[in-house]
C-alpha positions in Angstrom: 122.5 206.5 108.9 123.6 203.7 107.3 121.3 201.3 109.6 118.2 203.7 108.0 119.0 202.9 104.5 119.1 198.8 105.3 116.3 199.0 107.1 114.8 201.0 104.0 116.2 198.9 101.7 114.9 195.5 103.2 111.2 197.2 103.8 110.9 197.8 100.4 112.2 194.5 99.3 109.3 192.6 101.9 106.7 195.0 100.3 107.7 194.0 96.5 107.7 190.5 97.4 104.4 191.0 99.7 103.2 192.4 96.2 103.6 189.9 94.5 100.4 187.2 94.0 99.9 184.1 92.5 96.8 184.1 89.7 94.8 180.8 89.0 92.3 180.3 85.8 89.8 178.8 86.5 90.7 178.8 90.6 88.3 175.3 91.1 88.1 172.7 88.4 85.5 169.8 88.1 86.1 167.3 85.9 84.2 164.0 84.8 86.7 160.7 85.8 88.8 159.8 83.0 88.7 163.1 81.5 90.9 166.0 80.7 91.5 169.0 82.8 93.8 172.7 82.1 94.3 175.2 84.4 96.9 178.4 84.1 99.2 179.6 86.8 100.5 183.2 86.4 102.6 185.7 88.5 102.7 188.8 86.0 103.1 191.5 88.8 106.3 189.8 90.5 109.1 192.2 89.8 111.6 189.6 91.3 110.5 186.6 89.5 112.9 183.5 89.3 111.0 180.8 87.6 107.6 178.9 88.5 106.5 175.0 88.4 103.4 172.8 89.4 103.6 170.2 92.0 102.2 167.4 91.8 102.5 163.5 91.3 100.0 163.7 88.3 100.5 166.6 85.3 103.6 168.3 87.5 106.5 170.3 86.5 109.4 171.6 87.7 110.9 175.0 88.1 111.0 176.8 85.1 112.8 179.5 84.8 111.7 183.0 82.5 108.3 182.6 82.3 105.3 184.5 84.3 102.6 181.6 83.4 102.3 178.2 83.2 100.1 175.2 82.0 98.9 172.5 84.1 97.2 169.7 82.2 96.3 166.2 82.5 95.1 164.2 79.9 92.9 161.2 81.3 92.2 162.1 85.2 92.5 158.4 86.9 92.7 159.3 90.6 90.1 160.8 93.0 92.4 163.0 94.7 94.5 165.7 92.9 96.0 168.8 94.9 98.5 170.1 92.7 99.9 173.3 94.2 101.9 176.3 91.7 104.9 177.8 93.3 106.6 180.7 92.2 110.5 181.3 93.3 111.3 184.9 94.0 115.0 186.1 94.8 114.6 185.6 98.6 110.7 183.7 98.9 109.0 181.4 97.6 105.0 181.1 97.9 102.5 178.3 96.8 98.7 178.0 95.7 96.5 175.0 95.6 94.4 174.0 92.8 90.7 173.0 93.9 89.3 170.1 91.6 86.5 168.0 92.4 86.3 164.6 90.2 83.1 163.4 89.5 81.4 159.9 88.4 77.5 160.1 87.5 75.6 156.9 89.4 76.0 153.5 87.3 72.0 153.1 88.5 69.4 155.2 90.0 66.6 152.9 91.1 63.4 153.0 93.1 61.5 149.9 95.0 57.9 149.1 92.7 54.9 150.2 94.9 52.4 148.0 95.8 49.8 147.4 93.0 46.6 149.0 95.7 47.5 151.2 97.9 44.5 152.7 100.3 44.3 156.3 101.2 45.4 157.0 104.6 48.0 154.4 104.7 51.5 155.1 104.8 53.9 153.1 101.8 57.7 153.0 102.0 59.7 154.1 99.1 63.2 153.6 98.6 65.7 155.5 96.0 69.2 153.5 95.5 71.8 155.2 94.1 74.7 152.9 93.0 78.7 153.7 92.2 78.5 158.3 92.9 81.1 160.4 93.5 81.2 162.7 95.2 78.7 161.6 97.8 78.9 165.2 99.7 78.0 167.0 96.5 75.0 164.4 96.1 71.2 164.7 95.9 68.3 162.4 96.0 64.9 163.9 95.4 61.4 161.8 95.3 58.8 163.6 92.9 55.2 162.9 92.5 53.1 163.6 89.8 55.6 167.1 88.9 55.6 167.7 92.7 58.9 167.3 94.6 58.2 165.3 97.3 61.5 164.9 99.5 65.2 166.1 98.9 67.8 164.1 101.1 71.3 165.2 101.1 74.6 163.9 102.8 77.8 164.6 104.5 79.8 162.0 103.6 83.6 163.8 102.7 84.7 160.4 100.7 85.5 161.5 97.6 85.6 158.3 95.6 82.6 156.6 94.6 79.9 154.8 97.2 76.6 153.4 97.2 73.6 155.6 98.5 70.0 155.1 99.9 67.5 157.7 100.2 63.6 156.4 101.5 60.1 158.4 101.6 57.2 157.4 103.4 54.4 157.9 100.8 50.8 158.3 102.5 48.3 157.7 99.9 45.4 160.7 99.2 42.8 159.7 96.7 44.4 163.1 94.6 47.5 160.6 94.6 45.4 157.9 92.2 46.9 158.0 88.8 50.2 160.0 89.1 53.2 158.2 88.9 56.2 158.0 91.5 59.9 158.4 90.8 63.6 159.4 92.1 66.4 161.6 90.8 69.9 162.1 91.7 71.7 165.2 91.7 75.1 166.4 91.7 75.8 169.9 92.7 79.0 170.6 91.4 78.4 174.4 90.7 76.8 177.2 91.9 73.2 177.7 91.8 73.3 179.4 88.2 74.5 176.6 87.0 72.2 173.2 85.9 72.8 170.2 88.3 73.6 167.0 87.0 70.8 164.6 87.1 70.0 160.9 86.6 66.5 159.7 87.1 64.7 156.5 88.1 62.0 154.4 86.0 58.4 155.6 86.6 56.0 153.9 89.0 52.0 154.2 88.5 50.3 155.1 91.9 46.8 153.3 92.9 44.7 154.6 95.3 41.5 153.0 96.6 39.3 155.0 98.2 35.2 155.1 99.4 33.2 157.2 97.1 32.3 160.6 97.3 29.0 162.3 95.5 30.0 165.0 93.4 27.3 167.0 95.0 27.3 165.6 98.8 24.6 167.7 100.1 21.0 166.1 100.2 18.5 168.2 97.6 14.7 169.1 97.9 13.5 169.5 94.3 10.1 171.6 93.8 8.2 170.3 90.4 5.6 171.2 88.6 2.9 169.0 88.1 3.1 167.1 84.8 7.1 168.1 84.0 9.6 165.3 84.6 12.7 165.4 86.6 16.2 164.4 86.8 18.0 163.4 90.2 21.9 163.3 89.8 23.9 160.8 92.5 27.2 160.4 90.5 30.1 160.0 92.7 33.9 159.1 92.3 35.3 156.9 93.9 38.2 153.6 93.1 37.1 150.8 92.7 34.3 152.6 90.3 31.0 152.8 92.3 27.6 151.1 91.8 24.5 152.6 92.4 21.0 151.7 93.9 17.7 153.8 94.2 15.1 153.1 96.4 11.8 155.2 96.8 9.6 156.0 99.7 6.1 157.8 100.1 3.7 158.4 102.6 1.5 156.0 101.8 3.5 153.6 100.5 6.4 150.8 101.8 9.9 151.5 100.9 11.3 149.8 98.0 13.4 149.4 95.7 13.5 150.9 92.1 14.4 147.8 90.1 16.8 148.3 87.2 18.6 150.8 87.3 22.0 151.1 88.1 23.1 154.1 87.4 23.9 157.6 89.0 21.1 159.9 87.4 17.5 158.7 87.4 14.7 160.3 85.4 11.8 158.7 86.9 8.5 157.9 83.8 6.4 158.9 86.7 6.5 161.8 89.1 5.4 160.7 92.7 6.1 163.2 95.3 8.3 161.5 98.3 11.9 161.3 99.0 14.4 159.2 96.7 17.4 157.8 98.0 20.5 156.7 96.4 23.5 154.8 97.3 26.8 154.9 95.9 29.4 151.8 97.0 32.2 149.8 96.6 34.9 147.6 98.2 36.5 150.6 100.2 32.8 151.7 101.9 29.3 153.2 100.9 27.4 155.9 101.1 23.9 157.5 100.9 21.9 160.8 99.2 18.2 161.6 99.4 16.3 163.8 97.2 12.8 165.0 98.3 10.6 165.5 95.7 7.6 167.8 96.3 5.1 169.5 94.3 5.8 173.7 93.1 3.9 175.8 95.1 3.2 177.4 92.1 0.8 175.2 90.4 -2.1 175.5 93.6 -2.6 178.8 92.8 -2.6 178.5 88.6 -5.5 175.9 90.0 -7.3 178.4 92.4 -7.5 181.7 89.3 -8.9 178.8 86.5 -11.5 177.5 89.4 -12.6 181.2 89.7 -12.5 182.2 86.2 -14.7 179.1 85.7 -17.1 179.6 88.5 -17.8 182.8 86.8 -18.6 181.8 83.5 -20.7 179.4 84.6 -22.6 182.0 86.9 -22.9 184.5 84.2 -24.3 182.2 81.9 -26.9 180.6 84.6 -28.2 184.3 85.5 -28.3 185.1 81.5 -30.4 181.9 81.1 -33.2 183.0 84.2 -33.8 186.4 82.0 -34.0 185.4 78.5 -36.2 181.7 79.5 -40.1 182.0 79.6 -41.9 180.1 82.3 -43.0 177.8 78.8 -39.2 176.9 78.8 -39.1 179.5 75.5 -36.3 181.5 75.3 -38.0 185.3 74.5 -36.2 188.8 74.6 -39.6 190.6 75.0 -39.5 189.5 78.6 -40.4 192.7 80.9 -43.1 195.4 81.2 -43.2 196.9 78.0 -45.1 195.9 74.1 -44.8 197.5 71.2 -47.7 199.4 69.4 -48.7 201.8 66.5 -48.6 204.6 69.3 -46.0 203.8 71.1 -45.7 202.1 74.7 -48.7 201.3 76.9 
Protein backbone atom coordinates (compact mmCIF):
# COMPACT_ATOMS: atom_id res chain seq x y z
CA UNK A 1 0.00 0.00 0.00
CA UNK A 2 2.37 2.25 1.03
CA UNK A 3 4.61 1.54 -2.25
CA UNK A 4 1.14 2.80 -4.33
CA UNK A 5 1.04 6.08 -2.69
CA UNK A 6 5.02 6.75 -3.47
CA UNK A 7 4.73 5.68 -6.66
CA UNK A 8 1.55 8.09 -6.80
CA UNK A 9 3.08 10.62 -5.14
CA UNK A 10 6.35 10.80 -7.44
CA UNK A 11 4.06 10.43 -10.81
CA UNK A 12 2.36 13.39 -10.00
CA UNK A 13 5.37 15.26 -9.00
CA UNK A 14 7.12 14.23 -12.81
CA UNK A 15 3.80 15.31 -14.42
CA UNK A 16 3.81 18.94 -12.54
CA UNK A 17 7.36 19.44 -13.33
CA UNK A 18 6.71 17.82 -17.08
CA UNK A 19 4.05 20.79 -16.97
CA UNK A 20 5.92 23.15 -16.46
CA UNK A 21 7.41 25.24 -19.79
CA UNK A 22 9.63 27.84 -20.36
CA UNK A 23 8.07 31.00 -22.53
CA UNK A 24 10.35 33.32 -24.76
CA UNK A 25 9.13 36.86 -26.26
CA UNK A 26 10.10 37.32 -29.04
CA UNK A 27 11.57 33.37 -29.40
CA UNK A 28 14.38 34.78 -32.40
CA UNK A 29 15.88 38.13 -32.30
CA UNK A 30 17.77 40.00 -35.09
CA UNK A 31 19.53 42.79 -34.35
CA UNK A 32 21.74 45.40 -36.40
CA UNK A 33 25.72 45.18 -34.81
CA UNK A 34 26.24 47.63 -32.27
CA UNK A 35 22.71 47.72 -31.37
CA UNK A 36 20.38 47.01 -28.57
CA UNK A 37 18.39 43.84 -28.06
CA UNK A 38 15.44 42.65 -25.09
CA UNK A 39 13.91 39.58 -24.85
CA UNK A 40 11.56 38.16 -21.82
CA UNK A 41 11.88 34.71 -20.19
CA UNK A 42 8.79 33.56 -18.23
CA UNK A 43 7.69 30.29 -16.42
CA UNK A 44 4.08 31.38 -15.10
CA UNK A 45 2.61 27.83 -15.12
CA UNK A 46 5.54 26.22 -12.81
CA UNK A 47 3.76 25.36 -9.57
CA UNK A 48 7.32 24.45 -8.07
CA UNK A 49 9.18 27.38 -9.17
CA UNK A 50 12.58 28.21 -7.26
CA UNK A 51 14.09 31.11 -9.05
CA UNK A 52 15.17 31.70 -12.82
CA UNK A 53 18.46 33.40 -14.58
CA UNK A 54 20.01 34.01 -18.15
CA UNK A 55 23.20 32.46 -19.14
CA UNK A 56 25.32 34.02 -20.83
CA UNK A 57 28.86 35.84 -21.08
CA UNK A 58 27.10 38.98 -22.49
CA UNK A 59 23.65 40.57 -20.70
CA UNK A 60 23.55 37.30 -18.13
CA UNK A 61 22.18 36.79 -14.80
CA UNK A 62 22.11 34.69 -12.17
CA UNK A 63 19.54 32.78 -10.29
CA UNK A 64 16.95 34.81 -9.08
CA UNK A 65 14.86 33.70 -6.80
CA UNK A 66 10.69 34.77 -6.58
CA UNK A 67 10.14 35.83 -9.84
CA UNK A 68 8.21 33.95 -12.90
CA UNK A 69 9.93 36.40 -15.64
CA UNK A 70 12.92 37.88 -16.47
CA UNK A 71 14.73 40.50 -18.73
CA UNK A 72 17.51 39.88 -20.84
CA UNK A 73 19.00 42.97 -22.42
CA UNK A 74 22.15 44.14 -23.92
CA UNK A 75 22.82 47.49 -24.70
CA UNK A 76 25.47 47.73 -27.67
CA UNK A 77 25.69 44.05 -29.30
CA UNK A 78 29.62 43.77 -30.07
CA UNK A 79 30.04 39.99 -30.81
CA UNK A 80 28.73 37.86 -33.76
CA UNK A 81 27.82 35.03 -31.69
CA UNK A 82 25.27 35.24 -28.72
CA UNK A 83 23.44 31.95 -27.40
CA UNK A 84 22.20 33.03 -24.16
CA UNK A 85 20.08 30.21 -22.71
CA UNK A 86 17.11 30.95 -19.59
CA UNK A 87 17.02 28.31 -16.98
CA UNK A 88 14.45 27.94 -14.58
CA UNK A 89 15.24 25.88 -11.07
CA UNK A 90 12.38 23.75 -9.92
CA UNK A 91 12.42 21.83 -6.47
CA UNK A 92 13.97 18.62 -8.01
CA UNK A 93 14.76 19.82 -12.11
CA UNK A 94 16.10 22.21 -13.73
CA UNK A 95 15.42 22.96 -17.65
CA UNK A 96 16.96 25.48 -20.12
CA UNK A 97 15.94 27.38 -23.46
CA UNK A 98 18.07 28.96 -26.02
CA UNK A 99 17.58 32.37 -27.33
CA UNK A 100 17.92 32.50 -31.37
CA UNK A 101 19.52 35.91 -32.47
CA UNK A 102 20.98 36.52 -35.70
CA UNK A 103 23.41 39.88 -35.82
CA UNK A 104 23.50 41.58 -38.83
CA UNK A 105 25.85 44.17 -40.69
CA UNK A 106 24.37 45.75 -44.15
CA UNK A 107 27.42 45.60 -47.03
CA UNK A 108 30.02 48.64 -46.59
CA UNK A 109 29.77 48.51 -50.76
CA UNK A 110 27.56 46.97 -53.35
CA UNK A 111 29.29 47.43 -56.65
CA UNK A 112 29.06 46.22 -60.28
CA UNK A 113 31.90 46.06 -63.05
CA UNK A 114 31.04 49.16 -65.96
CA UNK A 115 29.94 47.45 -69.25
CA UNK A 116 31.62 47.90 -72.22
CA UNK A 117 30.65 51.24 -73.95
CA UNK A 118 29.11 48.90 -77.50
CA UNK A 119 28.04 45.86 -76.88
CA UNK A 120 26.64 43.82 -80.13
CA UNK A 121 23.56 41.78 -79.99
CA UNK A 122 24.27 38.22 -79.87
CA UNK A 123 27.30 38.40 -77.85
CA UNK A 124 27.65 37.41 -74.41
CA UNK A 125 29.13 40.25 -71.63
CA UNK A 126 30.31 39.37 -68.13
CA UNK A 127 28.91 41.18 -65.28
CA UNK A 128 30.05 41.07 -61.91
CA UNK A 129 28.23 42.21 -58.44
CA UNK A 130 30.81 42.69 -55.35
CA UNK A 131 29.44 42.76 -52.26
CA UNK A 132 31.94 43.99 -49.60
CA UNK A 133 32.04 43.59 -45.41
CA UNK A 134 27.95 41.35 -45.03
CA UNK A 135 26.92 39.44 -42.39
CA UNK A 136 25.39 37.03 -42.41
CA UNK A 137 26.53 35.60 -45.75
CA UNK A 138 23.80 32.56 -45.45
CA UNK A 139 20.93 35.02 -45.04
CA UNK A 140 22.47 36.94 -48.23
CA UNK A 141 21.12 37.79 -51.70
CA UNK A 142 22.57 39.22 -54.86
CA UNK A 143 20.14 39.87 -57.70
CA UNK A 144 21.15 41.49 -61.32
CA UNK A 145 18.08 43.57 -62.68
CA UNK A 146 17.68 44.96 -66.17
CA UNK A 147 15.61 47.59 -67.16
CA UNK A 148 12.76 46.60 -64.01
CA UNK A 149 13.37 42.95 -65.03
CA UNK A 150 15.21 40.67 -62.49
CA UNK A 151 17.65 39.13 -64.29
CA UNK A 152 19.59 36.50 -61.85
CA UNK A 153 19.26 35.84 -58.03
CA UNK A 154 22.42 33.99 -56.52
CA UNK A 155 22.34 32.94 -52.98
CA UNK A 156 24.85 31.10 -50.66
CA UNK A 157 25.55 28.63 -47.98
CA UNK A 158 28.21 29.96 -46.23
CA UNK A 159 27.25 29.35 -42.17
CA UNK A 160 30.01 32.14 -41.10
CA UNK A 161 28.27 34.35 -39.26
CA UNK A 162 30.62 37.32 -39.10
CA UNK A 163 31.08 39.46 -41.94
CA UNK A 164 32.80 38.40 -45.53
CA UNK A 165 33.32 39.60 -48.84
CA UNK A 166 30.89 38.26 -51.71
CA UNK A 167 30.85 37.91 -55.57
CA UNK A 168 27.95 37.27 -57.61
CA UNK A 169 28.50 37.30 -61.91
CA UNK A 170 25.76 37.29 -64.86
CA UNK A 171 26.51 36.60 -68.26
CA UNK A 172 24.57 39.41 -70.08
CA UNK A 173 23.78 38.46 -73.94
CA UNK A 174 22.93 41.52 -75.61
CA UNK A 175 19.23 41.70 -77.70
CA UNK A 176 18.67 44.89 -79.52
CA UNK A 177 15.31 45.26 -76.84
CA UNK A 178 18.49 45.48 -74.35
CA UNK A 179 19.60 49.09 -76.11
CA UNK A 180 18.90 51.84 -73.67
CA UNK A 181 17.96 50.18 -70.35
CA UNK A 182 20.32 50.34 -67.73
CA UNK A 183 22.07 47.43 -65.68
CA UNK A 184 22.47 47.10 -61.99
CA UNK A 185 22.90 44.79 -58.70
CA UNK A 186 21.19 44.53 -55.25
CA UNK A 187 21.87 42.88 -52.18
CA UNK A 188 19.57 41.32 -49.95
CA UNK A 189 19.35 40.21 -46.51
CA UNK A 190 16.53 37.89 -45.61
CA UNK A 191 16.39 38.10 -42.07
CA UNK A 192 12.53 37.51 -41.80
CA UNK A 193 9.88 35.73 -43.15
CA UNK A 194 8.49 36.47 -46.46
CA UNK A 195 5.82 39.02 -45.06
CA UNK A 196 8.34 40.93 -44.06
CA UNK A 197 10.59 43.60 -46.50
CA UNK A 198 14.17 42.35 -47.06
CA UNK A 199 16.89 44.58 -46.49
CA UNK A 200 18.43 45.89 -49.57
CA UNK A 201 21.48 47.92 -50.76
CA UNK A 202 21.80 48.59 -54.42
CA UNK A 203 24.60 49.25 -56.99
CA UNK A 204 25.19 52.42 -59.28
CA UNK A 205 23.35 52.31 -62.67
CA UNK A 206 25.04 51.22 -65.90
CA UNK A 207 23.59 52.43 -69.44
CA UNK A 208 23.38 49.34 -71.89
CA UNK A 209 24.37 49.85 -75.78
CA UNK A 210 23.43 47.60 -78.27
CA UNK A 211 24.47 47.66 -81.87
CA UNK A 212 22.54 45.94 -84.06
CA UNK A 213 21.78 45.79 -88.29
CA UNK A 214 18.65 47.50 -89.12
CA UNK A 215 15.39 46.30 -89.44
CA UNK A 216 12.39 48.00 -91.83
CA UNK A 217 9.51 48.67 -89.78
CA UNK A 218 7.46 47.09 -92.41
CA UNK A 219 9.91 44.19 -93.79
CA UNK A 220 7.68 42.75 -96.36
CA UNK A 221 8.30 44.10 -100.08
CA UNK A 222 4.92 46.19 -101.35
CA UNK A 223 3.26 46.35 -104.80
CA UNK A 224 1.47 49.76 -104.90
CA UNK A 225 -1.50 50.16 -107.57
CA UNK A 226 -1.82 54.10 -108.60
CA UNK A 227 -3.91 55.98 -110.42
CA UNK A 228 -2.66 57.84 -113.12
CA UNK A 229 -1.95 61.45 -112.36
CA UNK A 230 -2.03 61.00 -108.13
CA UNK A 231 1.31 60.85 -106.41
CA UNK A 232 2.69 58.37 -104.07
CA UNK A 233 4.52 57.81 -101.06
CA UNK A 234 6.90 54.75 -100.44
CA UNK A 235 7.87 54.34 -96.70
CA UNK A 236 11.56 52.37 -95.97
CA UNK A 237 12.15 53.61 -92.37
CA UNK A 238 13.98 51.13 -90.32
CA UNK A 239 15.63 51.03 -86.76
CA UNK A 240 18.50 50.06 -86.31
CA UNK A 241 22.00 51.35 -83.95
CA UNK A 242 24.14 52.98 -85.23
CA UNK A 243 21.07 55.04 -86.94
CA UNK A 244 20.68 53.95 -90.56
CA UNK A 245 21.16 55.70 -93.92
CA UNK A 246 19.16 55.23 -96.78
CA UNK A 247 19.59 54.94 -100.72
CA UNK A 248 16.94 54.60 -103.52
CA UNK A 249 17.51 53.41 -106.73
CA UNK A 250 14.85 52.99 -109.60
CA UNK A 251 14.51 50.58 -112.33
CA UNK A 252 12.09 50.26 -115.51
CA UNK A 253 11.66 48.29 -118.33
CA UNK A 254 13.07 50.37 -120.65
CA UNK A 255 15.38 51.96 -118.73
CA UNK A 256 19.03 51.18 -116.85
CA UNK A 257 19.02 51.04 -113.14
CA UNK A 258 20.07 53.95 -111.34
CA UNK A 259 20.29 55.74 -108.74
CA UNK A 260 17.87 58.44 -107.38
CA UNK A 261 20.28 61.25 -106.44
CA UNK A 262 19.55 63.21 -103.29
CA UNK A 263 17.79 61.81 -101.16
CA UNK A 264 18.66 60.19 -98.14
CA UNK A 265 15.95 59.58 -96.45
CA UNK A 266 13.40 56.67 -95.56
CA UNK A 267 10.11 57.90 -97.32
CA UNK A 268 10.23 59.10 -100.93
CA UNK A 269 7.54 60.88 -102.70
CA UNK A 270 8.71 60.71 -106.12
CA UNK A 271 7.57 64.56 -108.45
CA UNK A 272 7.06 62.00 -111.17
CA UNK A 273 5.17 58.79 -111.23
CA UNK A 274 6.95 56.11 -113.50
CA UNK A 275 5.60 52.64 -113.23
CA UNK A 276 8.63 50.12 -112.22
CA UNK A 277 10.00 48.83 -109.09
CA UNK A 278 11.87 51.09 -106.39
CA UNK A 279 14.34 49.80 -104.25
CA UNK A 280 15.68 50.97 -101.00
CA UNK A 281 18.43 50.25 -98.73
CA UNK A 282 18.70 50.80 -95.24
CA UNK A 283 22.56 50.34 -93.63
CA UNK A 284 24.99 50.80 -91.15
CA UNK A 285 28.20 49.57 -89.49
CA UNK A 286 26.49 46.40 -88.03
CA UNK A 287 25.02 45.14 -91.83
CA UNK A 288 22.51 46.31 -94.62
CA UNK A 289 19.57 45.59 -95.98
CA UNK A 290 17.16 45.94 -98.99
CA UNK A 291 13.05 46.66 -99.79
CA UNK A 292 11.48 46.99 -103.19
CA UNK A 293 8.30 48.61 -103.99
CA UNK A 294 6.63 47.91 -107.45
CA UNK A 295 4.82 50.59 -108.71
CA UNK A 296 2.07 49.82 -111.26
CA UNK A 297 -0.72 51.53 -112.80
CA UNK A 298 -4.72 50.91 -111.06
CA UNK A 299 -6.57 48.82 -113.08
CA UNK A 300 -9.12 51.05 -112.63
CA UNK A 301 -8.25 53.88 -114.78
CA UNK A 302 -8.25 51.51 -118.35
CA UNK A 303 -11.65 51.19 -118.02
CA UNK A 304 -12.68 55.09 -116.89
CA UNK A 305 -10.59 55.36 -120.50
CA UNK A 306 -12.66 52.69 -122.38
CA UNK A 307 -16.64 54.34 -121.19
CA UNK A 308 -15.22 58.23 -122.16
CA UNK A 309 -13.84 56.63 -125.70
CA UNK A 310 -17.38 55.22 -126.14
CA UNK A 311 -19.35 58.05 -124.92
CA UNK A 312 -17.25 60.08 -127.31
CA UNK A 313 -17.41 57.87 -130.37
CA UNK A 314 -21.05 58.43 -129.97
CA UNK A 315 -21.35 61.96 -130.00
CA UNK A 316 -19.34 62.21 -132.62
CA UNK A 317 -21.58 59.60 -134.69
CA UNK A 318 -24.73 61.16 -133.72
CA UNK A 319 -23.69 64.43 -134.79
CA UNK A 320 -22.07 63.07 -138.31
CA UNK A 321 -25.52 61.23 -139.21
CA UNK A 322 -27.46 64.60 -137.97
CA UNK A 323 -25.21 66.50 -140.34
CA UNK A 324 -26.02 63.89 -143.70
CA UNK A 325 -29.98 64.82 -143.03
CA UNK A 326 -30.15 68.41 -142.40
CA UNK A 327 -27.05 69.33 -145.40
CA UNK A 328 -28.27 69.91 -149.11
CA UNK A 329 -26.13 68.54 -151.87
CA UNK A 330 -25.35 72.81 -152.29
CA UNK A 331 -23.58 72.28 -148.90
CA UNK A 332 -26.93 74.39 -147.36
CA UNK A 333 -28.17 73.20 -144.39
CA UNK A 334 -32.24 72.88 -145.06
CA UNK A 335 -35.05 71.20 -142.77
CA UNK A 336 -37.39 70.85 -145.82
CA UNK A 337 -35.32 67.98 -146.96
CA UNK A 338 -37.69 64.94 -147.92
CA UNK A 339 -40.83 64.23 -150.09
CA UNK A 340 -43.20 66.64 -149.08
CA UNK A 341 -44.03 70.99 -149.88
CA UNK A 342 -46.22 72.95 -148.46
CA UNK A 343 -49.27 74.47 -150.38
CA UNK A 344 -52.59 76.52 -150.07
CA UNK A 345 -54.27 72.93 -150.33
CA UNK A 346 -52.36 71.02 -148.55
CA UNK A 347 -49.59 68.32 -149.61
CA UNK A 348 -48.97 67.28 -153.20
Amino acid sequence: MRIFIFSLLFLCTGMTASACEIELIPRHVVVRFGGSLSANCSASSCNELEGMGWESPHGGQGLTHGVSSLLFHIPEVKTWDIHPQCFITLKNDQKLEELNITVYKMPETVSMSQPVDEMVEGQPYPMVCDIIDVAPVKYLSVLFYKGNEMVSNKTFDDLSTSPLNQSSDFKLVAHRNDNGNEIWCEAQLNLWPAERPSLTMRSRSHGINVLYPPTFDVPANETLEVPAGEKITLNCTATGNPVPTYRWRFSHPSQETGNIQNVEKPILTPSFQLQGTYSCTASNKQGSTTKYFTVIEAKGDRTTFAVLLAVGIFLGLLVIGTGLFLVKSDGKFSCNRGNYQPTSSGLI
